[in-house]
C-alpha positions in Angstrom: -24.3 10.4 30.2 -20.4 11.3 29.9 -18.9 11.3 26.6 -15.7 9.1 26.2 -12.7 10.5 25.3 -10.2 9.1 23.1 -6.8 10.1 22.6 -4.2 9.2 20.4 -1.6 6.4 21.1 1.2 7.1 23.3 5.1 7.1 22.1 5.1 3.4 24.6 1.9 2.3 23.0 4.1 1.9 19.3 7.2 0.8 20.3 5.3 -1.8 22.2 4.1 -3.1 18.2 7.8 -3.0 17.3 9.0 -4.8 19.9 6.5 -7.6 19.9 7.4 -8.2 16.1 10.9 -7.9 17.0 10.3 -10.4 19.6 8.3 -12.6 16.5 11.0 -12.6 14.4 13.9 -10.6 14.3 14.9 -10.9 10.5 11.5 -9.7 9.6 12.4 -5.8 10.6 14.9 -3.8 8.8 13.8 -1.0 10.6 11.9 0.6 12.9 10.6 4.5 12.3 9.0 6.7 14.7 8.1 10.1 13.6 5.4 12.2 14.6 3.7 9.4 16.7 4.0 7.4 14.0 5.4 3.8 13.6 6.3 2.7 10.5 8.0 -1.0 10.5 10.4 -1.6 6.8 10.1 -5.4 6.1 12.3 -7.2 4.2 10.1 -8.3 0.6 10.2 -12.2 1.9 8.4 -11.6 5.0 5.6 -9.1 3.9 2.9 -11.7 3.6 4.1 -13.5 7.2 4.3 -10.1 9.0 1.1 -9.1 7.8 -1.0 -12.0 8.9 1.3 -11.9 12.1 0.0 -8.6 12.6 -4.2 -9.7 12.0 -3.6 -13.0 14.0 -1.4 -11.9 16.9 -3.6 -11.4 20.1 -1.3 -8.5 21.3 -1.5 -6.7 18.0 -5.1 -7.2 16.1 -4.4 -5.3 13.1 -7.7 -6.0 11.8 -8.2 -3.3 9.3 -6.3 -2.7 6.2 -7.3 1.2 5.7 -4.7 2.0 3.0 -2.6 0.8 0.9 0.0 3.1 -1.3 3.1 3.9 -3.0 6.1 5.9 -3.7 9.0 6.2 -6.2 11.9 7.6 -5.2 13.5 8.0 -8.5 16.4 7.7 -9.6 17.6 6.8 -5.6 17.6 2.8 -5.4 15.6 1.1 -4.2 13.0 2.8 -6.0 9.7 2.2 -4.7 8.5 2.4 -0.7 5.1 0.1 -0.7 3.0 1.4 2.3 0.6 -1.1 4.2 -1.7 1.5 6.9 -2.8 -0.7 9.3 -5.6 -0.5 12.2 -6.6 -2.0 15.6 -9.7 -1.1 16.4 -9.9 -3.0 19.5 -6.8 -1.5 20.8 -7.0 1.8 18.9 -3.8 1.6 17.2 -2.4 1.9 13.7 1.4 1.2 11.9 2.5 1.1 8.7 4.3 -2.0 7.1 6.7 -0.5 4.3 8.5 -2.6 1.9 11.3 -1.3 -0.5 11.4 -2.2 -4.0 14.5 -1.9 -6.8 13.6 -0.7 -9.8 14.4 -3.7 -11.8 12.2 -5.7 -9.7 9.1 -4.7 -8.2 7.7 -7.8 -7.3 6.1 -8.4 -3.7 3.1 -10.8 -2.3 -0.1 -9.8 -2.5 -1.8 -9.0 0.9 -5.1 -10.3 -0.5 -5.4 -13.2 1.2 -4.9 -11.7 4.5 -7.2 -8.8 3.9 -9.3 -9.1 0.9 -10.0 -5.1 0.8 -6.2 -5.1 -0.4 -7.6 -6.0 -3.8 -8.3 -3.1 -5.3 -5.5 -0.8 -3.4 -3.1 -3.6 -5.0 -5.2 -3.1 -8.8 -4.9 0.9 -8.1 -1.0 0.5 -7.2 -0.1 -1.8 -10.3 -1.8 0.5 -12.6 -0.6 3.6 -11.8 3.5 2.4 -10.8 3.7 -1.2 -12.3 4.2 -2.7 -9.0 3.4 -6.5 -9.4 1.5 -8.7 -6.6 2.7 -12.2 -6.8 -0.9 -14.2 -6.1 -2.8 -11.6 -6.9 -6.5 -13.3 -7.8 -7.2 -10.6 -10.1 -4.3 -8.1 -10.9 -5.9 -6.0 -14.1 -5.5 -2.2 -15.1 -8.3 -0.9 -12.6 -8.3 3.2 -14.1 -6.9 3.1 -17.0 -7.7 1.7 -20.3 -6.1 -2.1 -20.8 -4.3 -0.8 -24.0 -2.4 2.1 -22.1 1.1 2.1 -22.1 3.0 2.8 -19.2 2.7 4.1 -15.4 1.6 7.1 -15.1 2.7 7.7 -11.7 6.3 6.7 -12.2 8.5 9.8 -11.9 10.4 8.7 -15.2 6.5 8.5 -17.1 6.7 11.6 -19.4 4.9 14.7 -18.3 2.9 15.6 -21.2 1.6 11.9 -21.6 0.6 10.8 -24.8 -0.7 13.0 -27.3 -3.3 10.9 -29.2 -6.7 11.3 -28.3 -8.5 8.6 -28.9 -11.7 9.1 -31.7 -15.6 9.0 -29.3 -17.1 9.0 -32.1 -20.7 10.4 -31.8 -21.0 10.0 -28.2 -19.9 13.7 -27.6 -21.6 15.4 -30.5 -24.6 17.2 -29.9 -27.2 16.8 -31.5 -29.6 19.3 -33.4 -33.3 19.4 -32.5 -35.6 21.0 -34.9 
């Protein structure tokens, strides 16, 4: 009994994806990335949700696993945040990443819920640590930090030493004497 050996994705394997959503629809890529054997695809904020179940229903594509979900401020450079999709094909052993850029005055983007309901809590994790808002979002909530915290602590512009006050536990932390 052989074992099966699987490579990684050729460089004509990933511009295959790009071309087929290029083909889809043209307005829906600002641009294509390849780097490292990478393929990241930048779509416009409008057409996140439409690419992303383009990607899960196309048969050429079958993105069927959402794996990741993250993002990154580029502060002070506008637009300020890069919102990163990692998508999988397990049939056809493939990944990309959808990217979206955000302005700092707006970060506002669909939620990717309904497509892939594991985006739930990478879409929680994201909103409380950068602010990032998902527009149909079934239940967009803190997910880490307390509801009364103030600020994102992962924004570049969030002050380093945080916030000072330290909240009273009580006795939950005292220990206690045995005689």
């Amino acid at each position: 009994m052989g074992l099966e050996i699987v490579t990684e994705p050729s460089g004509q394997k990933t511009s295959v994806v790009a071309e087929s959503f290029r083909s889809w629809k043209q307005e829906a890529v600002a641009e294509v990335i390849e780097f490292r054997g990478e393929t990241t695809i930048v779509v416009p904020r409008e057409f996140l949700r439409v690419a992303a179940e383009y990607c899960r229903a196309d048969a050429k594509l079958q993105f069927n696993l959402l794996s990741d979900a993250t993002c990154v401020d580029r502060y002070p450079v506008e637009p300020r945040f890069e919102l990163n999709y990692h998508l999988v094909s397990i049939p056809r052993r493939d990944r990309v990443r959808l990217q979206v850029k955000l302005t700092g005055a707006d970060p506002i983007v669909d939620s990717l819920v309904p497509v892939w309901p594991g985006a739930n809590w990478l879409e929680r994790e994201i909103f409380d640590l950068f602010g990032i808002r998902f527009n149909g979002h079934p239940d967009l909530r803190r997910i880490l930090l307390p509801e009364d915290w103030e600020g994102y602590p992962l924004r570049r512009d969030f002050p380093v030493p945080g916030f000072r006050d330290v909240p009273d536990t009580g006795d939950v932390f005292k220990k206690s004497r045995i005689l």
